[in-house]
C-alpha positions in Angstrom: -9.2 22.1 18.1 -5.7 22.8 19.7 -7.5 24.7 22.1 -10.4 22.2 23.1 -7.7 19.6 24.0 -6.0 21.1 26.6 -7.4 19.6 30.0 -8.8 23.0 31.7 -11.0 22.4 34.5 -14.1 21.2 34.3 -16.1 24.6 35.7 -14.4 26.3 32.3 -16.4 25.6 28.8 -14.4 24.4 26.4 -16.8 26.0 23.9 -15.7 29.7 25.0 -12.3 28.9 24.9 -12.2 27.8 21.5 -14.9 30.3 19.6 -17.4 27.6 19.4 -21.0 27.9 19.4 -23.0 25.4 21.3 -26.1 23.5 20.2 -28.6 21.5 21.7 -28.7 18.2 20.9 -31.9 15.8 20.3 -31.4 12.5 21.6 -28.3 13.6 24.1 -27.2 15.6 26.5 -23.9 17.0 25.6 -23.9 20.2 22.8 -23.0 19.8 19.3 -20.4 22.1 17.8 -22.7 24.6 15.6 -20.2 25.6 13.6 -18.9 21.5 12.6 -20.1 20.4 9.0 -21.1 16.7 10.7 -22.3 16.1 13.8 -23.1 12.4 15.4 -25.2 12.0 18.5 -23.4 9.3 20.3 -24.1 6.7 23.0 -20.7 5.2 24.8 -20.9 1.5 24.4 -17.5 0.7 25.6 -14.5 2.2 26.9 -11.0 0.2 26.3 -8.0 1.6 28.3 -4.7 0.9 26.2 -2.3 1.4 29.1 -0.7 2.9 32.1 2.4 4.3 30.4 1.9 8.3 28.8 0.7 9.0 25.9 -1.8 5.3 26.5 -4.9 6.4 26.6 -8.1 4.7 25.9 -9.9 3.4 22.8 -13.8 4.8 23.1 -16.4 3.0 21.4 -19.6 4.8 20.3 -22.9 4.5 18.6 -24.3 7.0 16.5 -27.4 7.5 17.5 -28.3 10.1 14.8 -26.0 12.3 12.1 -26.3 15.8 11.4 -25.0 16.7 7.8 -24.8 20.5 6.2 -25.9 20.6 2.4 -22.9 23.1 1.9 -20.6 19.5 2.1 -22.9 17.3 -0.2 -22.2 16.3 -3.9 -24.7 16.8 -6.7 -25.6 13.1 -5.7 -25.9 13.5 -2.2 -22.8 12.2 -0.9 -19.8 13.9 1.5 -17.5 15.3 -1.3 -14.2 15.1 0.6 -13.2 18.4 -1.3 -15.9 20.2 0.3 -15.7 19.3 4.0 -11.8 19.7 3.9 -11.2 17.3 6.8 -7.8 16.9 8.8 -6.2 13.9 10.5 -4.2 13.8 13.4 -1.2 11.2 12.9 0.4 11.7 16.1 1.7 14.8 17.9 1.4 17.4 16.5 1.3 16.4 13.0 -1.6 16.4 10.8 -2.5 15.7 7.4 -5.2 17.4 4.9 -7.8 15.3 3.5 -8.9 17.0 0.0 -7.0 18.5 -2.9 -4.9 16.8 -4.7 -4.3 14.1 -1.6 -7.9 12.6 -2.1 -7.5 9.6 -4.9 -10.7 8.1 -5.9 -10.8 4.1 -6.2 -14.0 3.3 -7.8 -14.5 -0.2 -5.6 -17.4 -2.8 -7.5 -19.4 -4.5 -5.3 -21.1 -7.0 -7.6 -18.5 -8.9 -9.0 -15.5 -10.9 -7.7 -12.1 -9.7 -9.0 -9.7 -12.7 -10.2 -7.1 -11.2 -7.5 -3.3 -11.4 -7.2 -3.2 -15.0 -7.2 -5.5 -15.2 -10.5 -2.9 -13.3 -12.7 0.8 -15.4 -14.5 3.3 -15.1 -12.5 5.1 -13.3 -15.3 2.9 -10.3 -14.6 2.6 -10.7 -10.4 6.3 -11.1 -10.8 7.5 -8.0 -13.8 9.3 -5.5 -13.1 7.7 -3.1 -14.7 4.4 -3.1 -13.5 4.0 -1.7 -10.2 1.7 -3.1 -7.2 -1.0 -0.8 -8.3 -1.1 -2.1 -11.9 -1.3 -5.1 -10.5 -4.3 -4.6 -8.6 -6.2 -3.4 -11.1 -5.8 -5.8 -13.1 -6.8 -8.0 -10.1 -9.8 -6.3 -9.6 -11.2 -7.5 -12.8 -13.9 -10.3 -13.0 -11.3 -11.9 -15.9 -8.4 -11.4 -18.2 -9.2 -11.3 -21.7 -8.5 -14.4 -23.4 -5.7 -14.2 -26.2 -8.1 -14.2 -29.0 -10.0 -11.0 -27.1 -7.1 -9.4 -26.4 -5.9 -9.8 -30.1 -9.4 -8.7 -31.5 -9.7 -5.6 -28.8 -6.0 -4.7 -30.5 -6.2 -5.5 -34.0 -6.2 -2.2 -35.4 -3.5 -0.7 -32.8 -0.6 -0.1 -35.4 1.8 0.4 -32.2 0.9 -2.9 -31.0 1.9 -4.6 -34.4 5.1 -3.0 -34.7 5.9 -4.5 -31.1 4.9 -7.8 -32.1 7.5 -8.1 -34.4 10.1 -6.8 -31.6 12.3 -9.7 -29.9 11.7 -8.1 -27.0 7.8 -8.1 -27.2 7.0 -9.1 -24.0 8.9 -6.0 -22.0 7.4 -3.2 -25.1 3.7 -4.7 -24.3 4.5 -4.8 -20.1 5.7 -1.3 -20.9 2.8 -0.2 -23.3 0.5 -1.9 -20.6 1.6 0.2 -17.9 1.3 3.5 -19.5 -2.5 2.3 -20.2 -3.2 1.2 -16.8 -1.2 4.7 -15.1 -3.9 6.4 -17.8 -7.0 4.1 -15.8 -7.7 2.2 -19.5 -8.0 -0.6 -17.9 -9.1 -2.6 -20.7 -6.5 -1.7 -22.9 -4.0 -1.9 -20.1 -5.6 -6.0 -19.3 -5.5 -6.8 -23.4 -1.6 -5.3 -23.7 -0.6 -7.6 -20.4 -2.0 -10.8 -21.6 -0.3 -10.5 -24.9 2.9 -9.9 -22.8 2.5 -13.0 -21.1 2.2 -15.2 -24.6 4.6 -13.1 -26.5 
């Protein structure tokens, strides 16, 4: 990749100087890398310069005009499995981050339902110090908090949860309790535990 970057001339193939293999293309001109997981055929729809000064250069907008995927990077269900395909990023210079591993976090995003969001949840939990933005958020995500009678049914026969209730300090145990829940991704226990917080 290094390699392919450097501005040689343009009687030299970038493909022999980096070890690629060419391939022909079926709606373009310009090769494909062979040896590349994903290919896109593009067409150049617009080319935005973003300045004179080094280092500017320009913002190139494309249409893919057909995709080329290998089985060897699909899931089971057909999808790119980001652990497979092992991508890199550039982030400027010449540093680079690793896509897959333990840096891939999955966030299982619902399309058919509108979460309550930030706004929707007491300001006693958007506010706590003990929750953290990403507590928050999933309890954001959801279509509704329990009400106080669910959240008490759901945790009736949760002997911690008893023995907090009869803590002065309710409210902070159940914010605390709550965040463990929602750290584990039990959502619902983690939404039941933060509404009683709130009316404790």
């Amino acid at each position: 990749m290094a390699l392919a970057s450097v501005e040689y001339g343009a009687d030299i193939s970038e493909f022999e100087k980096a070890g690629f293999t060419p391939l022909a293309s079926e709606l373009i001109r310009p090769f494909r890398v062979a040896e590349s997981p994903v290919q896109m055929e593009c067409k150049v729809e617009q080319i935005l310069p973003l300045g004179d000064d080094g280092g500017a250069g320009n913002l190139i907008i494309c249409r893919i005009l057909l995709m080329h995927i290998s089985e060897s990077v699909l899931s089971d269900s057909g999808r790119i499995d980001p652990h497979k395909i092992d991508l890199m990023g550039r982030m400027g210079r010449f540093y680079y981050a690793r896509a897959s591993g333990k840096a891939v976090y999955e966030i299982v995003q619902k399309v058919t339902q509108f979460g309550i969001g930030f706004d929707g949840l007491p300001a006693s939990l958007r506010h706590s110090d003990i929750l953290t933005g990403n507590n928050l958020a999933q309890l954001a995500a959801l279509e509704q908090l329990p009400s106080r009678e669910a959240a008490m049914a759901y945790l009736k026969d949760n002997g911690r949860v008893h023995d907090i209730l009869g803590d002065k300090n309710a409210s902070i145990a159940l914010q605390e309790y709550a965040k463990t829940a929602l750290d584990a991704d039990e959502v619902e226990l983690g939404a039941a535990l933060a509404v009683l917080s709130v009316l404790s």
